[in-house]
FIKOLZA-1660 file (N, C-alpha, C; in steps of 0.1 Angstrom, whole numbers, plus 5000, padded with zeros to 4 digits):
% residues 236
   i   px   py   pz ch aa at
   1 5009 4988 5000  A  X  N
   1 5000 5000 5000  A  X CA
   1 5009 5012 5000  A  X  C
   2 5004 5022 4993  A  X  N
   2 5016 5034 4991  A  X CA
   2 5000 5046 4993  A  X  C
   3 5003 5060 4997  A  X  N
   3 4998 5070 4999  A  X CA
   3 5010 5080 4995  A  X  C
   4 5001 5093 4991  A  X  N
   4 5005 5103 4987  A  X CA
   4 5017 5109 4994  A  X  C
   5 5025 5114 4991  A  X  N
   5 5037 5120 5002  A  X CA
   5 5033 5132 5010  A  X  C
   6 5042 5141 5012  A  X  N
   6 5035 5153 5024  A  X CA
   6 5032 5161 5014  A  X  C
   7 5017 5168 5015  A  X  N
   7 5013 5174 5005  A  X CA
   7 5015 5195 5015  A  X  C
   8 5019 5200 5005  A  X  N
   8 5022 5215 5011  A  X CA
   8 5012 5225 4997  A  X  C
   9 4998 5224 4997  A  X  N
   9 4991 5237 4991  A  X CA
   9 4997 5247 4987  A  X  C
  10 4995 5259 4979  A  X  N
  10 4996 5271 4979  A  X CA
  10 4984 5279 4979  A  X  C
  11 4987 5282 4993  A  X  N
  11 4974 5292 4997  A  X CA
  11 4960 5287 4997  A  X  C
  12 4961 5276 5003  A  X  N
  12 4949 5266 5009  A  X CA
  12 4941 5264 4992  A  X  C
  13 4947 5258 4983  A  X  N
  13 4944 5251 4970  A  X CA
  13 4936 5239 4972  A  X  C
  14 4925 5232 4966  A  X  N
  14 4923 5222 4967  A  X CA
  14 4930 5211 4966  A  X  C
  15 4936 5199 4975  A  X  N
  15 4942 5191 4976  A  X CA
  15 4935 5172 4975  A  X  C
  16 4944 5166 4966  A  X  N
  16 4941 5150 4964  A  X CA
  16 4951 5143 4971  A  X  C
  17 4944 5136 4979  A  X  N
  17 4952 5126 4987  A  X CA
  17 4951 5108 4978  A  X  C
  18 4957 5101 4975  A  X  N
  18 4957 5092 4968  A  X CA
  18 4967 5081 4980  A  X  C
  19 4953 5068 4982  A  X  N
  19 4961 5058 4988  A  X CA
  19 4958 5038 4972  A  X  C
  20 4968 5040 4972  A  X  N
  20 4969 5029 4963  A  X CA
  20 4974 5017 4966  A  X  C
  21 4962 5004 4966  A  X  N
  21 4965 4988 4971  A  X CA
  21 4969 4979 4959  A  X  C
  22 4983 4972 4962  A  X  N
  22 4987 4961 4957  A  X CA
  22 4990 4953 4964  A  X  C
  23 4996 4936 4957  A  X  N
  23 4998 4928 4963  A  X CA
  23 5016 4924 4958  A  X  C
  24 5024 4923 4961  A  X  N
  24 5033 4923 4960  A  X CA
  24 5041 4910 4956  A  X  C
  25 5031 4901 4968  A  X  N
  25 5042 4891 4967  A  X CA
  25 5034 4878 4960  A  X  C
  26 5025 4885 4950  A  X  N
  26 5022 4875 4945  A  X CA
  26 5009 4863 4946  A  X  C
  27 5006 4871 4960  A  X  N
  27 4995 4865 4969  A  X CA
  27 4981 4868 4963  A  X  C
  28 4969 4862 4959  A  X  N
  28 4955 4873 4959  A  X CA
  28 4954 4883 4966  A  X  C
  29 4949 4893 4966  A  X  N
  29 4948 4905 4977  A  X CA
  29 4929 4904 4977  A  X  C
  30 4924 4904 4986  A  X  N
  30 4908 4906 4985  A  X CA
  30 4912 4915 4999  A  X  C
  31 4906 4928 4993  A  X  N
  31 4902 4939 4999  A  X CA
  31 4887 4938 5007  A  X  C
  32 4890 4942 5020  A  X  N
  32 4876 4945 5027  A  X CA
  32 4869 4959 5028  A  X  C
  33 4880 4965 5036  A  X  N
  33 4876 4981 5036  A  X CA
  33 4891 4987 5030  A  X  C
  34 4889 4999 5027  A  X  N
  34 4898 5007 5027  A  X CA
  34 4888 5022 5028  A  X  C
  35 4897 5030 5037  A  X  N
  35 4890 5040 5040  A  X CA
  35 4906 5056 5040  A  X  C
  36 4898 5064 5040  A  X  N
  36 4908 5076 5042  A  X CA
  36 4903 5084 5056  A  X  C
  37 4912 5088 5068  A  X  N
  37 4906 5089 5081  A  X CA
  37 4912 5101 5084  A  X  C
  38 4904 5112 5089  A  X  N
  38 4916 5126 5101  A  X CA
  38 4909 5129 5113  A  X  C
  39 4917 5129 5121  A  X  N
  39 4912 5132 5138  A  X CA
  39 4904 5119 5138  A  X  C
  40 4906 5106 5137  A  X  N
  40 4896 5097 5138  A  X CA
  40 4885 5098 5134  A  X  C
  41 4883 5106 5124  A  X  N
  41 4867 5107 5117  A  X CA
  41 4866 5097 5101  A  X  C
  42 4865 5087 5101  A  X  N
  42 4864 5086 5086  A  X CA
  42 4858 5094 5077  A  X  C
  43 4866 5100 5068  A  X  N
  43 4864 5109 5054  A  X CA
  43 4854 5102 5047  A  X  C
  44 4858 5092 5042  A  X  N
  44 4855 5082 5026  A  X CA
  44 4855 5065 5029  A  X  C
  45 4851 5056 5026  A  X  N
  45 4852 5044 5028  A  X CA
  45 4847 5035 5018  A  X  C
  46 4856 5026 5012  A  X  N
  46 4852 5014 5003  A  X CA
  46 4848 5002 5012  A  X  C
  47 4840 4994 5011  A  X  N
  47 4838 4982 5019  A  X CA
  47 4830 4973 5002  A  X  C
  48 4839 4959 5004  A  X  N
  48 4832 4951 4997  A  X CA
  48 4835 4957 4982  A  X  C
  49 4841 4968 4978  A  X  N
  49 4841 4970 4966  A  X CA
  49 4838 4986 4960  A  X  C
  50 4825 4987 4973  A  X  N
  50 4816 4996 4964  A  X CA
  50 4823 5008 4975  A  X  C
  51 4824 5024 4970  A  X  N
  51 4823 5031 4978  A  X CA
  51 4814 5044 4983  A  X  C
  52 4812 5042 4996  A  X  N
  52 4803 5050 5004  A  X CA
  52 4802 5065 5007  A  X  C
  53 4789 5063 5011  A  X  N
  53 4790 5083 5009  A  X CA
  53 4799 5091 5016  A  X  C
  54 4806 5100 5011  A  X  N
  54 4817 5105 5022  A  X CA
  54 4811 5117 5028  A  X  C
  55 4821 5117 5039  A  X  N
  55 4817 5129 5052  A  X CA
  55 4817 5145 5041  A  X  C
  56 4809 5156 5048  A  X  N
  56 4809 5167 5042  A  X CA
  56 4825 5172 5038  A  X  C
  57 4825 5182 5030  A  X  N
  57 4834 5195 5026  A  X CA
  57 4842 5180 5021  A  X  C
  58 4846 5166 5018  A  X  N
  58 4852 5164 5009  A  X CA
  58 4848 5156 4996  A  X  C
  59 4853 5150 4987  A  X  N
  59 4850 5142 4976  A  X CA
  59 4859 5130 4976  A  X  C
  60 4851 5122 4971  A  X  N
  60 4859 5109 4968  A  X CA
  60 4858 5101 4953  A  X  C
  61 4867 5090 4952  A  X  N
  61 4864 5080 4941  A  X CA
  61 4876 5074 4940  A  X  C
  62 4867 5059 4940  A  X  N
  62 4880 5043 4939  A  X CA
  62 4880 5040 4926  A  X  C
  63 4890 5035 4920  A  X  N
  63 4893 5030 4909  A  X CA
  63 4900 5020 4909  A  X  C
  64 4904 5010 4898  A  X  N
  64 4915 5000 4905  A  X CA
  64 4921 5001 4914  A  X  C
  65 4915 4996 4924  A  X  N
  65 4922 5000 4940  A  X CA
  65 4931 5011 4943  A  X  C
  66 4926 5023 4941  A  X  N
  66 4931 5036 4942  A  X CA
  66 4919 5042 4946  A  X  C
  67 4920 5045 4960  A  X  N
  67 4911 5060 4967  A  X CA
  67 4917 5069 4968  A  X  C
  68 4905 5080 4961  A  X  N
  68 4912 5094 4963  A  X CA
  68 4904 5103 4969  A  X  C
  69 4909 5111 4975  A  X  N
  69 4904 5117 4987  A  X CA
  69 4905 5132 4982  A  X  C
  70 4898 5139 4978  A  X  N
  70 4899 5155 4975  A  X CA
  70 4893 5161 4988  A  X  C
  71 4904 5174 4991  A  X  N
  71 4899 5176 5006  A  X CA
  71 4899 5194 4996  A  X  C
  72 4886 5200 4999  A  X  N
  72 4880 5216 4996  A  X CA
  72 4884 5222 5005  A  X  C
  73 4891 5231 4995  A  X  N
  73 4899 5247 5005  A  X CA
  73 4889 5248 5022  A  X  C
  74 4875 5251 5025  A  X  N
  74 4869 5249 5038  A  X CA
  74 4872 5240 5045  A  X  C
  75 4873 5230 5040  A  X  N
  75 4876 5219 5053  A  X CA
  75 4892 5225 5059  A  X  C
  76 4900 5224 5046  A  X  N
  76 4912 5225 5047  A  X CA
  76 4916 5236 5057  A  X  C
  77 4907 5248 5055  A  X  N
  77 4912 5266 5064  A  X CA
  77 4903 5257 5075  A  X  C
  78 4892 5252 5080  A  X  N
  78 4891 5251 5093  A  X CA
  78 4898 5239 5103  A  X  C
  79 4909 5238 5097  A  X  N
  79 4918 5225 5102  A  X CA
  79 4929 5233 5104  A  X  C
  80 4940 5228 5114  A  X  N
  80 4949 5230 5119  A  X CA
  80 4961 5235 5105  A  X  C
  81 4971 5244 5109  A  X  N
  81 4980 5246 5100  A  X CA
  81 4989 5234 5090  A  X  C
  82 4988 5223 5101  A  X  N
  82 4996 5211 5098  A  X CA
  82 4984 5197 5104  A  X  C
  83 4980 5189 5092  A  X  N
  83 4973 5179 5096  A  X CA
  83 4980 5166 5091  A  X  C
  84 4977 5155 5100  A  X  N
  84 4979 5143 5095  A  X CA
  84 4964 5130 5090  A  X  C
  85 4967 5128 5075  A  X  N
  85 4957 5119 5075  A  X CA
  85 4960 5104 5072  A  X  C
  86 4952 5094 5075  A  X  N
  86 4953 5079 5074  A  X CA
  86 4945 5075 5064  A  X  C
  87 4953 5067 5057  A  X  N
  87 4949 5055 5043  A  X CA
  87 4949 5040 5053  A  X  C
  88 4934 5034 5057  A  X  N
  88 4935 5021 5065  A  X CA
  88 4929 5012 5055  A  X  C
  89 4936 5001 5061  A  X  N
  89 4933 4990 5052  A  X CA
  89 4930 4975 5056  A  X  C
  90 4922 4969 5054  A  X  N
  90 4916 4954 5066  A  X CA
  90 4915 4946 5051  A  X  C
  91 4923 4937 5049  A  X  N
  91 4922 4928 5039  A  X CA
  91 4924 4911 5042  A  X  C
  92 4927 4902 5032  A  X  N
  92 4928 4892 5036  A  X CA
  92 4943 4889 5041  A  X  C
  93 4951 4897 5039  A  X  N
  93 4964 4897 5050  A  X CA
  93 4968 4905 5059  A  X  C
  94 4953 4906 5066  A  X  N
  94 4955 4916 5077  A  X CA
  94 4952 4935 5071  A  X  C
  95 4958 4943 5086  A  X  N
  95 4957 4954 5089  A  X CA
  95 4966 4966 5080  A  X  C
  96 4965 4972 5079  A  X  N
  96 4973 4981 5076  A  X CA
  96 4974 4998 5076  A  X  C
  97 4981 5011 5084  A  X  N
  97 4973 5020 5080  A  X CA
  97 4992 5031 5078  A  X  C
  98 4991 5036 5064  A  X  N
  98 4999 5047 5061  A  X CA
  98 4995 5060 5065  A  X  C
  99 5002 5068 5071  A  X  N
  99 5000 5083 5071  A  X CA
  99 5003 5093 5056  A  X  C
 100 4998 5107 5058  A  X  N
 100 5001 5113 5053  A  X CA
 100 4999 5129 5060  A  X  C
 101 5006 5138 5050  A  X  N
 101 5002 5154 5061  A  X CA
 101 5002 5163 5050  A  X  C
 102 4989 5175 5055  A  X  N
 102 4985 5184 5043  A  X CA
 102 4993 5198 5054  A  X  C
 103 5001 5203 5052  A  X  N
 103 5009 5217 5056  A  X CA
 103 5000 5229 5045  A  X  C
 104 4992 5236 5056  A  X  N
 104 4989 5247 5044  A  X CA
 104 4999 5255 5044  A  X  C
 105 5004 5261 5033  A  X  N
 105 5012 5272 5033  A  X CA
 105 5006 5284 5034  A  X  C
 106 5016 5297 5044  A  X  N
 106 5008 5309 5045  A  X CA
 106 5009 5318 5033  A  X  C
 107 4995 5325 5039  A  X  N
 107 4994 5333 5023  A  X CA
 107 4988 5346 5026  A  X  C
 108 4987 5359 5014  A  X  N
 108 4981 5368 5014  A  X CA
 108 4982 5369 5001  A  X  C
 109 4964 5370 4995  A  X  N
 109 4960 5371 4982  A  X CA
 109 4967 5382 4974  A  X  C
 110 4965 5392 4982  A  X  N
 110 4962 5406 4979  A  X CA
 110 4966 5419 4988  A  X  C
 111 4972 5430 4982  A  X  N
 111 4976 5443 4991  A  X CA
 111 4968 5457 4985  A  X  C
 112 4966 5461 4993  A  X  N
 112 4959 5474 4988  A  X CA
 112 4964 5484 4995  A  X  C
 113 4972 5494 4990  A  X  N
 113 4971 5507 5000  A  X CA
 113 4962 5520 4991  A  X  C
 114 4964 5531 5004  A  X  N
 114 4952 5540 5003  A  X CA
 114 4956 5550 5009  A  X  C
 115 4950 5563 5008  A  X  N
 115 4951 5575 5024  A  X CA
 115 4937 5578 5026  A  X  C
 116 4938 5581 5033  A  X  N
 116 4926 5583 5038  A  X CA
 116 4926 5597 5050  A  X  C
 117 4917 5604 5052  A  X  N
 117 4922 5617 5057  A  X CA
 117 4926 5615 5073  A  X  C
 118 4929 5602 5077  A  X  N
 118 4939 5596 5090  A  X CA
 118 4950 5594 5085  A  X  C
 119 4959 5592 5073  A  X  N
 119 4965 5588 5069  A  X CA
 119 4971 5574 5064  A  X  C
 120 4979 5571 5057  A  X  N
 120 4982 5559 5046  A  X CA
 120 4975 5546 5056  A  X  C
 121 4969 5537 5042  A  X  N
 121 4960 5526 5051  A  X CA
 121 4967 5516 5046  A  X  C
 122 4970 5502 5046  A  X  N
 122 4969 5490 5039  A  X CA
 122 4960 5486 5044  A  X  C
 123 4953 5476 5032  A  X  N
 123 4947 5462 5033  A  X CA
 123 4953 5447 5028  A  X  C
 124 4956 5441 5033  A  X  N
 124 4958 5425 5032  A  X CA
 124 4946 5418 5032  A  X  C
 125 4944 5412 5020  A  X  N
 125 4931 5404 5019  A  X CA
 125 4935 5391 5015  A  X  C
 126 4930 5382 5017  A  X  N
 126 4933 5363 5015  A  X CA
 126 4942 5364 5024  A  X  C
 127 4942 5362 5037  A  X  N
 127 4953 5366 5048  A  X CA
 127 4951 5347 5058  A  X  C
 128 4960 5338 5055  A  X  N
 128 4961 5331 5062  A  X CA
 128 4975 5328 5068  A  X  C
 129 4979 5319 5083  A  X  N
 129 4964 5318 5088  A  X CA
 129 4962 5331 5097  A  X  C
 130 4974 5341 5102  A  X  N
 130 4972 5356 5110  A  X CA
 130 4979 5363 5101  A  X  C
 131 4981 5375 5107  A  X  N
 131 4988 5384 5104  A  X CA
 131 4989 5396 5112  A  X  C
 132 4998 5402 5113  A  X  N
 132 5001 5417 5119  A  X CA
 132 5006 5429 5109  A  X  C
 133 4999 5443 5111  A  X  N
 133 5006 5448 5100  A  X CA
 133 5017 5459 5111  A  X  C
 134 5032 5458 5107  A  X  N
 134 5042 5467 5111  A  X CA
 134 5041 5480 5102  A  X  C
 135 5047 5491 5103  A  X  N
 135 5046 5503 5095  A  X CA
 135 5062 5504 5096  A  X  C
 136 5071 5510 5087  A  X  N
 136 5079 5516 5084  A  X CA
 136 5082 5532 5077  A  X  C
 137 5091 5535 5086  A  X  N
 137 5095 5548 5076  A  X CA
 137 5113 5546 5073  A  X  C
 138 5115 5545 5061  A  X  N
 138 5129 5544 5058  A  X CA
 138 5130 5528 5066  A  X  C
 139 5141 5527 5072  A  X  N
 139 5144 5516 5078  A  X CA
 139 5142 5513 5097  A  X  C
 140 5130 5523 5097  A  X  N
 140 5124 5522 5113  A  X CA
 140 5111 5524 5116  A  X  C
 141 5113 5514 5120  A  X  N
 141 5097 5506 5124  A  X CA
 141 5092 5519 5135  A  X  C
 142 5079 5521 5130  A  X  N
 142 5069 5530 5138  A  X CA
 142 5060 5523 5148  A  X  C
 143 5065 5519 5162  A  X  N
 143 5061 5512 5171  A  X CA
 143 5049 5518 5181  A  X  C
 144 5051 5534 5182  A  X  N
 144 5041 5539 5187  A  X CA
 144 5025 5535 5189  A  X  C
 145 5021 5527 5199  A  X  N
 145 5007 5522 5192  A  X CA
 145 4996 5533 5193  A  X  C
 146 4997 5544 5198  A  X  N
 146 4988 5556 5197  A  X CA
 146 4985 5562 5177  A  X  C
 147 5000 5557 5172  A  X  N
 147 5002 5562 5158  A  X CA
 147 5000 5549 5150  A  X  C
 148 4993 5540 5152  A  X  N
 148 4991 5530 5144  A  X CA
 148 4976 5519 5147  A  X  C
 149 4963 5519 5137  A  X  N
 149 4952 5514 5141  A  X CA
 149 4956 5502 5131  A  X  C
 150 4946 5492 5136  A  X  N
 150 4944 5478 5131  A  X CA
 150 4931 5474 5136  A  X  C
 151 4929 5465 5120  A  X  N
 151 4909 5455 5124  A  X CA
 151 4914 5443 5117  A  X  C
 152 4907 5435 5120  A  X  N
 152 4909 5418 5118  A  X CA
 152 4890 5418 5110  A  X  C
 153 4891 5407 5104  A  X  N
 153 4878 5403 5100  A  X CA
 153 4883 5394 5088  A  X  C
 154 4872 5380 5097  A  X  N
 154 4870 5370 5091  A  X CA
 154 4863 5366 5080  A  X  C
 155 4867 5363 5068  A  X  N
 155 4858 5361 5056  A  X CA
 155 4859 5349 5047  A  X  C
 156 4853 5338 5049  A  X  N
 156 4853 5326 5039  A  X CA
 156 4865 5321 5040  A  X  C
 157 4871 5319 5059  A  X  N
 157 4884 5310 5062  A  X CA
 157 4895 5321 5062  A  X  C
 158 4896 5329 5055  A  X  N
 158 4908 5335 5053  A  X CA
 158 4902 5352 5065  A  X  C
 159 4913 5360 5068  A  X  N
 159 4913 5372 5073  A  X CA
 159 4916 5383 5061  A  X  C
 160 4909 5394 5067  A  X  N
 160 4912 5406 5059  A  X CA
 160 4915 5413 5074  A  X  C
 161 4933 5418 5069  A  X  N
 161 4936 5425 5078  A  X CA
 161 4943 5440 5073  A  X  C
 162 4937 5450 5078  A  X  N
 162 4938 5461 5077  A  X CA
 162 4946 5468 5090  A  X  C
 163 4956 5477 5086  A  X  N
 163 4962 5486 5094  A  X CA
 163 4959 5500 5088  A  X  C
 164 4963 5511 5100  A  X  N
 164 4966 5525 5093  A  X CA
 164 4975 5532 5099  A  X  C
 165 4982 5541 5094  A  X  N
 165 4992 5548 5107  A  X CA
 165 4988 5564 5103  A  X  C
 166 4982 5567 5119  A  X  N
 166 4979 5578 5117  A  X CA
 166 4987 5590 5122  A  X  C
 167 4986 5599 5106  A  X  N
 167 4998 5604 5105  A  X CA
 167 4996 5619 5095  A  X  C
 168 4994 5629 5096  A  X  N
 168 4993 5637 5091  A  X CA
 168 5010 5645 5078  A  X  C
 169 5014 5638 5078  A  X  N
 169 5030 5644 5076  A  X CA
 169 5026 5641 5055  A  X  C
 170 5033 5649 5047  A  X  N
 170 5029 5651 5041  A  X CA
 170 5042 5650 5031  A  X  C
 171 5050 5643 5038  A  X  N
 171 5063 5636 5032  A  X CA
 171 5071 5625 5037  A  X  C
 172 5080 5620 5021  A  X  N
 172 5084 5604 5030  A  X CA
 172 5079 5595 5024  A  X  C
 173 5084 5584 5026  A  X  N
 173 5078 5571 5023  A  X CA
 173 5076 5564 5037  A  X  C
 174 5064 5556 5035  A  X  N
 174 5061 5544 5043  A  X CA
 174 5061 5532 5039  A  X  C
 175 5063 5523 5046  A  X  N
 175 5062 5505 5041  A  X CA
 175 5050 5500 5051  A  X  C
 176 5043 5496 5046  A  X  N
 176 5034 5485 5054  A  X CA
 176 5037 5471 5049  A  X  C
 177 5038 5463 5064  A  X  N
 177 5045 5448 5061  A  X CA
 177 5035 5439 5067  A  X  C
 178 5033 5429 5062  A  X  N
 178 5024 5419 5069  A  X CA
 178 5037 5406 5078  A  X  C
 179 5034 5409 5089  A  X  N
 179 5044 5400 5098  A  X CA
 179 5035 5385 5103  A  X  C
 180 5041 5379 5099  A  X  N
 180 5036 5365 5106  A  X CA
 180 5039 5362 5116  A  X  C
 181 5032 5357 5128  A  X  N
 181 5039 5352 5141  A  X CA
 181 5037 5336 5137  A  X  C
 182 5037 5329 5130  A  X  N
 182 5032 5314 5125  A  X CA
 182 5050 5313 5118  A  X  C
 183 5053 5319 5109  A  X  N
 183 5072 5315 5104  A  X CA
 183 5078 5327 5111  A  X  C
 184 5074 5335 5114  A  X  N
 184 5080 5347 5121  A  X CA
 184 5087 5354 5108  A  X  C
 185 5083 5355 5099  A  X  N
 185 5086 5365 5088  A  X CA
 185 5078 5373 5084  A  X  C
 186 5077 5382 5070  A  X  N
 186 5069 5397 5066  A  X CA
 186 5067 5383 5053  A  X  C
 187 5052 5385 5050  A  X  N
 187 5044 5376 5040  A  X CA
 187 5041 5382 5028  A  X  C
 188 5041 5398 5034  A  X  N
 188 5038 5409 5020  A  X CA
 188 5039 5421 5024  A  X  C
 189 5039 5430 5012  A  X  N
 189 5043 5441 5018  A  X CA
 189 5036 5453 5008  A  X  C
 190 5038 5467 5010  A  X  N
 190 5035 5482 4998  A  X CA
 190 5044 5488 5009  A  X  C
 191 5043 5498 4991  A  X  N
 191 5045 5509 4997  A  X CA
 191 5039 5522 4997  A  X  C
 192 5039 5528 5005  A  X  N
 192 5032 5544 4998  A  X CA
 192 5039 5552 5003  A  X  C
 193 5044 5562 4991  A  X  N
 193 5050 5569 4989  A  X CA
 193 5049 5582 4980  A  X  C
 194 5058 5593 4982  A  X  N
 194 5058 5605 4978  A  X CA
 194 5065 5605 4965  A  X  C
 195 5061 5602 4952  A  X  N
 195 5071 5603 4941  A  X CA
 195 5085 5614 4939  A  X  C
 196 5079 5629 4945  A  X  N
 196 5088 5638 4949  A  X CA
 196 5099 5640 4956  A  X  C
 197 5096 5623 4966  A  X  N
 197 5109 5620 4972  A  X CA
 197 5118 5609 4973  A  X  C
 198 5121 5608 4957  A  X  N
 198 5130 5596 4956  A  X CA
 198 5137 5586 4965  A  X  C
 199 5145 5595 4972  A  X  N
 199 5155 5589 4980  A  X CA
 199 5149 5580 4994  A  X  C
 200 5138 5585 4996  A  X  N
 200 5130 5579 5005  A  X CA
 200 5127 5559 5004  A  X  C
 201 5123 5556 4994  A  X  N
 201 5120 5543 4985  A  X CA
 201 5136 5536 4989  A  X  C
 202 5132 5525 4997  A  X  N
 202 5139 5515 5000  A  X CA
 202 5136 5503 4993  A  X  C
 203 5143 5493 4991  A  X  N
 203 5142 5481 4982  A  X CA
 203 5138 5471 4994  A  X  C
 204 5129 5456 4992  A  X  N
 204 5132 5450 5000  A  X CA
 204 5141 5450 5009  A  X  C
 205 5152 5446 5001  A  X  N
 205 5161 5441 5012  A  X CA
 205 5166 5453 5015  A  X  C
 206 5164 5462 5016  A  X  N
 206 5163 5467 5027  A  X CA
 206 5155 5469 5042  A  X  C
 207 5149 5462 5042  A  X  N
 207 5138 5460 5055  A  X CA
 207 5143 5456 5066  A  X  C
 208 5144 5460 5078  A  X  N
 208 5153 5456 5089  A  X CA
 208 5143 5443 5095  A  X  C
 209 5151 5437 5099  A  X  N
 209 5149 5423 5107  A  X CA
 209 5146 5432 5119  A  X  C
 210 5133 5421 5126  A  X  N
 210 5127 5426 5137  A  X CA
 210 5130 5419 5146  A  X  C
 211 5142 5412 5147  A  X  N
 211 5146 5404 5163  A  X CA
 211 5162 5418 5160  A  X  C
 212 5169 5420 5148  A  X  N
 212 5181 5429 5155  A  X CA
 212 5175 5444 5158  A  X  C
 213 5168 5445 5146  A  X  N
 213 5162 5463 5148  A  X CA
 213 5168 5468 5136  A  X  C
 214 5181 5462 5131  A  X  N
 214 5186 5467 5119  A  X CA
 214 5193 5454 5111  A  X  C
 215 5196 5460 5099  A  X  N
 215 5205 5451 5089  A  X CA
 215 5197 5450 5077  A  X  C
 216 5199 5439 5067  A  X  N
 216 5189 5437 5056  A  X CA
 216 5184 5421 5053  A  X  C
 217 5171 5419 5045  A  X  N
 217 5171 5409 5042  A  X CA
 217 5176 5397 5046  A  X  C
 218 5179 5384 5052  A  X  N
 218 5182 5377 5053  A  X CA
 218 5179 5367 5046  A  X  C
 219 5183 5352 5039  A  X  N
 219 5175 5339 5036  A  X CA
 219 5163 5336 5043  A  X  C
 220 5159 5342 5057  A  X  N
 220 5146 5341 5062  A  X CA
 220 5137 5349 5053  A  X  C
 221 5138 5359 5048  A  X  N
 221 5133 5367 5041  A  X CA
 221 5130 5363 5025  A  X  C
 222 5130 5351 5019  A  X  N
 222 5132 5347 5008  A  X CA
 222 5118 5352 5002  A  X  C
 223 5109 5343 5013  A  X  N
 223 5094 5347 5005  A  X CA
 223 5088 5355 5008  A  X  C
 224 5091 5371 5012  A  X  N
 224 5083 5380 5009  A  X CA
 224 5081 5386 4991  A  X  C
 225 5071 5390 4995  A  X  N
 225 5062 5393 4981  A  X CA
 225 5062 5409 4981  A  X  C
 226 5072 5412 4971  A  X  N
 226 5067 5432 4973  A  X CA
 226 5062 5434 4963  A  X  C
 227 5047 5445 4965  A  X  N
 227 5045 5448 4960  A  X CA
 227 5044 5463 4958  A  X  C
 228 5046 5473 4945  A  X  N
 228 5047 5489 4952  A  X CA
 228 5038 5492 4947  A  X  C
 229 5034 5506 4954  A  X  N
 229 5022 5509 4948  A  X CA
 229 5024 5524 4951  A  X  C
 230 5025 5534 4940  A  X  N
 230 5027 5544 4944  A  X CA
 230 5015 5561 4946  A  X  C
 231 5020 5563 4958  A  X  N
 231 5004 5575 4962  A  X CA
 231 5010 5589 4963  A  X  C
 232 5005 5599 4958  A  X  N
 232 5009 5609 4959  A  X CA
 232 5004 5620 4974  A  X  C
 233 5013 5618 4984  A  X  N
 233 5008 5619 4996  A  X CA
 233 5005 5635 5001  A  X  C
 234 5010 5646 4992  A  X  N
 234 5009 5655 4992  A  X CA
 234 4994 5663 4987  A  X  C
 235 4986 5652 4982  A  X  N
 235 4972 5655 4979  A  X CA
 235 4964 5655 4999  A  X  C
 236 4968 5655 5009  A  X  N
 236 4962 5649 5014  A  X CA
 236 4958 5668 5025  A  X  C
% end
């Protein structure tokens, strides 16, 4: 019996688990059950041949002794970051049960920034599974929490998380960064900025690391996602 290896999504994707029965040594194999199982719930189950109706939010279908197990982005966002599931098997040479593990990977769909007469906003939307938003000016984090609002809200498994840093200044660039406390890295990022003030606009890597306070980019930093977006802040 073989099952699918460790399966890692992008950005909670629909995923197929595949557990496939042979006989090896030559022997008949007559199958009784085979089933696909998580948290001790059976998913899906073959018995006798035929297979049975499966539990909600997934899909199933046996074929030459191959079940497959389609698990929908919902099931997937209300399950843990990292799950393990079981391919069991009760035949005529006994028991058998293989594991396997769905790792969702973190994600953010989408960035939006804005001003707004509080000043520069982001939005992060398809936000799994948290997020925080940090503010930047040049290469220093604006920690003030009097000068910086944030809202959370839940929509279809994923977060839309919004920050703003309220700020009347009417020059400069800002970075809004999405921080994960889940890998402890920035997941995405904008910028908004004064086109008038070139020199302000920092690259990636230049983003200081938030355990020294300073430096640039590291290999922890591989998968941030920048995106710019440029605002003319002098309209404000």
């Amino acid at each position: 019996m073989s099952v699918s290896p460790r399966v890692t999504p992008a950005c909670a994707q629909p995923v197929t688990l595949h557990c496939n029965v042979s006989s090896n040594n030559g022997v008949d194999l007559l199958v009784n059950t085979l089933s696909w199982s998580y948290n001790n719930v059976t998913l899906c189950k073959v018995e006798n041949d035929r297979l049975t109706e499966p539990a909600g939010g997934v899909q199933c279908s046996y074929v030459n002794r191959s079940l497959s197990l389609d698990l929908l982005p919902t099931m997937l966002l209300e399950s843990r970051p990292s799950n393990e599931y079981f391919c069991k098997l009760r035949s005529n040479l006994g028991f058998r049960r293989e594991p396997t593990s769905v790792k969702l990977e973190e994600c953010c769909r989408h960035v939006k920034a804005a001003l707004t007469t509080e000043g520069p906003t982001c939005t992060f939307t398809g936000v799994y599974p948290d997020g925080d938003v940090h503010w930047f000016r040049g290469a220093t984090r604006l920690t003030e929490s009097n000068a910086t609002r944030q809202t959370k809200k839940f929509e279809g498994g994923y977060l839309t998380v919004s920050g703003s840093l309220l700020t009347k200044s009417d020059t400069g660039t800002y970075n809004c960064s999405l921080w994960s406390a889940y890998s402890e890295t920035y997941i995405a990022g904008d910028l908004v900025l004064n086109p008038s003030d070139p020199k302000e606009i920092i690259s990636p890597k230049e983003i200081i690391s938030p355990k020294s306070g300073v430096g640039t980019l590291g290999p922890r930093w591989v998968i941030f996602r920048f995106l710019v977006v440029s605002v003319l802040l002098a309209t404000l």
